[in-house]
N, C-alpha and C positions, 0 to 999 in steps of 0.2 A: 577691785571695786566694780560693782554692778552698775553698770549706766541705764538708768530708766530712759526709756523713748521719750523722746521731742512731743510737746503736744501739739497737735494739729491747731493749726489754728482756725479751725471749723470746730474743733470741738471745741474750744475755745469761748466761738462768739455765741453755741448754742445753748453751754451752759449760762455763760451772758442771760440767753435770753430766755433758758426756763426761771431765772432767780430773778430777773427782772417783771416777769409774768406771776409770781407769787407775791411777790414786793406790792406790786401794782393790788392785787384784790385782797392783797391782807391779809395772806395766809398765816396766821400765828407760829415761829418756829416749835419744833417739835412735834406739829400735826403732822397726821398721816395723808402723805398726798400719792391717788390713785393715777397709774396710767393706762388708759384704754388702749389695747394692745394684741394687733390681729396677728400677727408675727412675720409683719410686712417691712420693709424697709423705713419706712416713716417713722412710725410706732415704735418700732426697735430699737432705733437711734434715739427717739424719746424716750424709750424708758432706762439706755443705756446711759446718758446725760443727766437724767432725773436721780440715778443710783448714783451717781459724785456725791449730792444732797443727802441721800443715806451713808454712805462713810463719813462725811463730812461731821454729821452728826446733827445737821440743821433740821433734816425734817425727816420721817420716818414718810418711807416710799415703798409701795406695793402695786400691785397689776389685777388687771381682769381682761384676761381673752373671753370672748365672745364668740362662740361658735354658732354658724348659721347653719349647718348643717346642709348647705344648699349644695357641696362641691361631693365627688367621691373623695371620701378620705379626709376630711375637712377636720373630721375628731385626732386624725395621725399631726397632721396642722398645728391644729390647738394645744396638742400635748408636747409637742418640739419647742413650741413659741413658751409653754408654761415651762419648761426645760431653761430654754437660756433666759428668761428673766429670773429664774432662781439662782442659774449661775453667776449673774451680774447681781446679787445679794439683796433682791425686792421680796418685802416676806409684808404683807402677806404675797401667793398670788394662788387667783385662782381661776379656773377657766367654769362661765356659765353656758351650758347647753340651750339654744332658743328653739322657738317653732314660728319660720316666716309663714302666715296666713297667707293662702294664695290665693284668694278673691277679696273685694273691696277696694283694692286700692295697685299701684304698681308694684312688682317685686324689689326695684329700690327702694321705697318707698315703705315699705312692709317691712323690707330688712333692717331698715332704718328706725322704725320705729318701737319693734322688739330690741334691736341695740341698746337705745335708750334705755327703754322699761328695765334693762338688766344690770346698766349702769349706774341708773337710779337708784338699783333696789342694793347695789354694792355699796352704792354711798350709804345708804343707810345702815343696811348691816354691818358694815367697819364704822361707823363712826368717821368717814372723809371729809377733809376740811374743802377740796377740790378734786379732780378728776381732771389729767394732762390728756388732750386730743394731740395727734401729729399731723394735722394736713398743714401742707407747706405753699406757698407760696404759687406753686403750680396749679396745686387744688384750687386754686382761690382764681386766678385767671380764667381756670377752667368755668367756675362757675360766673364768673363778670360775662364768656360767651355764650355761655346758656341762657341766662337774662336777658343777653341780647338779640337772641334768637327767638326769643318768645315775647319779645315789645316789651321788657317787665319796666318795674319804677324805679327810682333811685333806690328804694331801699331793697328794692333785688340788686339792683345792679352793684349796690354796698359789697355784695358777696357773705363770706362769714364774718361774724367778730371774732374780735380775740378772745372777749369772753362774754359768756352768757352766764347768770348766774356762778354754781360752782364751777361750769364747765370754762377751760384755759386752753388758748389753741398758740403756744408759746413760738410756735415754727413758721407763722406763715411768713415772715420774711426770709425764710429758708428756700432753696430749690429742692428739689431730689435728688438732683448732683452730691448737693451739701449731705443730706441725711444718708445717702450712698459712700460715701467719703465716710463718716464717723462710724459705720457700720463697719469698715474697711480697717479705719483704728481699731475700734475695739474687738476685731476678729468674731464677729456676727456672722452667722448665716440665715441671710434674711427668705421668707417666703414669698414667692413672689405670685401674686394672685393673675391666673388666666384669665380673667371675666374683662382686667382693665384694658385687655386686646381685643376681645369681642365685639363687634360693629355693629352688636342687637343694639346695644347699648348708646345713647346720645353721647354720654359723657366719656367712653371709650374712641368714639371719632372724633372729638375733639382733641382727645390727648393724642393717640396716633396720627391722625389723617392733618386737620384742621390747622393746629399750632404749627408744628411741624411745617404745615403750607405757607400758612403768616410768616413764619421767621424764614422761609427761602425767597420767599416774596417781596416782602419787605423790611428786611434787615431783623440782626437779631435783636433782643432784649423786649420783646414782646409781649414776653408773661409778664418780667417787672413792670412793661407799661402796661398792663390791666391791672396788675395787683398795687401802682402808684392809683390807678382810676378808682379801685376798690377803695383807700384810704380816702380821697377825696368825698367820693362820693357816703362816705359814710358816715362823715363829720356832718357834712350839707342835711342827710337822714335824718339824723339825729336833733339838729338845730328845729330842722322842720319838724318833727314827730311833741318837741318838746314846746313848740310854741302853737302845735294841734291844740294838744291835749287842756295846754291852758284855753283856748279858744271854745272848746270842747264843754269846759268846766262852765264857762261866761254862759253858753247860750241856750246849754241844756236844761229840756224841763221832764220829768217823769208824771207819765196820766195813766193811771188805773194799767198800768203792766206795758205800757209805749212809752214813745220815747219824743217829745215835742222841740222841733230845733227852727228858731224863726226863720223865717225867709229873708226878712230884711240883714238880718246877721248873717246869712250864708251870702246871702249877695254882696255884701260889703267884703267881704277874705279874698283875698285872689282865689284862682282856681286849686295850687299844690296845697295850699291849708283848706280849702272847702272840702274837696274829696277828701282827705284826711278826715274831717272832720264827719262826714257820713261814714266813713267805712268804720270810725270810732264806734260807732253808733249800733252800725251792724254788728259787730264783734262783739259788743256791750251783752244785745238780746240772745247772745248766743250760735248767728249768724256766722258765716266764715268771711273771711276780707275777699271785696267783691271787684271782680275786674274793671279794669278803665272803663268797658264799654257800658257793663252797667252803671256805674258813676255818673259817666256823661249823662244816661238815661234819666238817673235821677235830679241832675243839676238842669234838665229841659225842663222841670214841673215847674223852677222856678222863673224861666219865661213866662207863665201861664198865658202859654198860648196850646190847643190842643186839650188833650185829653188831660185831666185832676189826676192819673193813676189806679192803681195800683203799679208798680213798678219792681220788681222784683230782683232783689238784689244778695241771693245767695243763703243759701239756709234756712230758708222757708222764712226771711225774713226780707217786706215788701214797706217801701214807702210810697205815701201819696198827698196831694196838694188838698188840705181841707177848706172844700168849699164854703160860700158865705149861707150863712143862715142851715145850714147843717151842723148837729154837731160830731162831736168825734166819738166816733163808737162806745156806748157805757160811757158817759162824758158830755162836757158841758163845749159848748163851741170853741174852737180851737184857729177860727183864721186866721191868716197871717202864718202859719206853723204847716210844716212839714214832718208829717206823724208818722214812725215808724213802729211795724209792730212785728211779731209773731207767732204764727199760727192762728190767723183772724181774717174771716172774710173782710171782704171791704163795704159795704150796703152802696149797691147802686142809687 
């Protein structure tokens, strides 16, 4: 008699937590659920977990590496990684070719967002009900101290969710110990990417240097207290985002392509719903969400003490205090109102 191996009981609680991750958004059984899949240890182990789900017979599971191209050899990479997710029975898979832009923006940031664009365009051409991400728990601490290195808000400091739309990020209570463990089960040979050792990189000293410092420092278990802070703060986000918005609805007025939000309304919100509620505003005209310091700037018009504005708050979108007996550009007078516009002088 054949005695099958013991299951890990990491693998265990990770399958737990991919079925509890599709339970959660509703994945209808029998849909094709995708894993993003660099042929890193993360990833690996999530698409090795996710293929239970395909024998199982509960839901058809498939892959897409993404090649950046950025590494020598990165196509050798991709083709290994499309190798053993075939071997672990993910059909489809396939690996798309990108091109990171090198001007505009960071090379994170660039890589990041061609990632996207290919995983997007996968969901739609298979027909995907979701798309499995593997950042685990580490990932996620990692970015609560990047937030906190840059003064960000709660809903930076939130970190990732578990899910965004289609996208499912079922590991973040995982370590890399764990996803290194299941990799270990299922006789994986994971790739392991140089870049996350390089010190060009923020997010590479945090993981070598930083953590590493914290948990000699001051005792271990570290990441899970940032990735407990990440929970926390991301219900708190959420509470506040969703009693913005209604705030948002109440006091918003639209004038000839601006945007009119009383004074006396924003001054009544505490400060974490007001700023909210202008940054709505900005992002509304198109705008990108405007730093604290511009915020404060604009929540000074409604002292009115000082200058009426213009005040420039990100994406060539400017608020300012309309004065008495003026009225508001193309418009009929507007005081009491804090009128935000874009691409509009302001008339002295």
């Amino acid at each position: 008699m054949i005695r099958r191996p013991r299951l890990s009981p990491v693998v265990g609680v990770a399958r737990n937590l991919v079925r509890q991750a599709l339970r959660d958004a509703e994945v209808a059984q029998g849909s094709l659920v995708l894993v993003a899949c660099s042929g890193g240890p993360d990833s690996l182990a999530l698409a090795a977990t996710a293929s239970h789900f395909a024998r199982s017979g509960e839901f058809r599971v498939g892959a897409v590496v993404v090649d950046h191209g950025l590494q020598a050899g990165s196509a050798d990479v991709a083709d290994r990684a499309q190798q053993q997710l075939q071997a672990l029975g993910l059909d489809p898979v396939e690996v798309r070719r990108v091109t990171v832009p090198t001007s505009g923006m960071g090379p994170e940031a660039a890589a990041r967002t061609v990632r996207y664009e290919a995983l997007d365009a996968a969901v739609v051409g298979h027909g995907a009900a979701a798309v499995l991400l593997g950042h685990t728990l580490d990932d996620q601490a990692e970015q609560v101290l990047l937030g906190l290195s840059r003064g960000s808000g709660t809903r930076s400091l939130a970190g990732m969710p578990a899910r965004r739309g289609s996208y499912l990020r079922p590991f973040l209570s995982l370590q890399r110990a764990d996803t290194d463990e299941v990799c270990r089960f299922e006789n994986l040979q994971p790739w392991h990417d140089p870049s996350n050792a390089d010190p060009v990189f923020a997010r590479s000293r945090v993981r070598s240097e930083v953590l590493p410092y914290l948990e000699e420092q001051l005792g271990p278990g570290i990441a899970r207290a940032l990735y407990r802070t990440s929970r926390i703060l991301g219900q708190d986000a959420d509470y506040l985002d969703a009693v913005s918005k209604d705030e948002y609805g109440r006091i918003r007025r639209e004038h000839d392509g601006g945007i009119l939000l009383s004074e006396e309304a924003l001054r009544s919100l505490p400060p974490s719903l007001r700023q909210r509620v202008l940054a709505l505003a900005v992002v509304e005209l198109g705008g990108v969400q405007p730093s604290y310091e511009r915020l404060l700037a604009a929540e000074n018009l409604l002292r009115r003490e000082g200058s009426a504005g213009p005040v420039q708050l990100g994406g060539n979108v400017s608020a300012y205090r309309q004065v008495r007996g003026k009225p508001v550009p193309h418009g009929e007078p507007g005081y009491g109102s804090l009128v935000l516009r874009k691409n509009r002088r302001v008339p002295s």
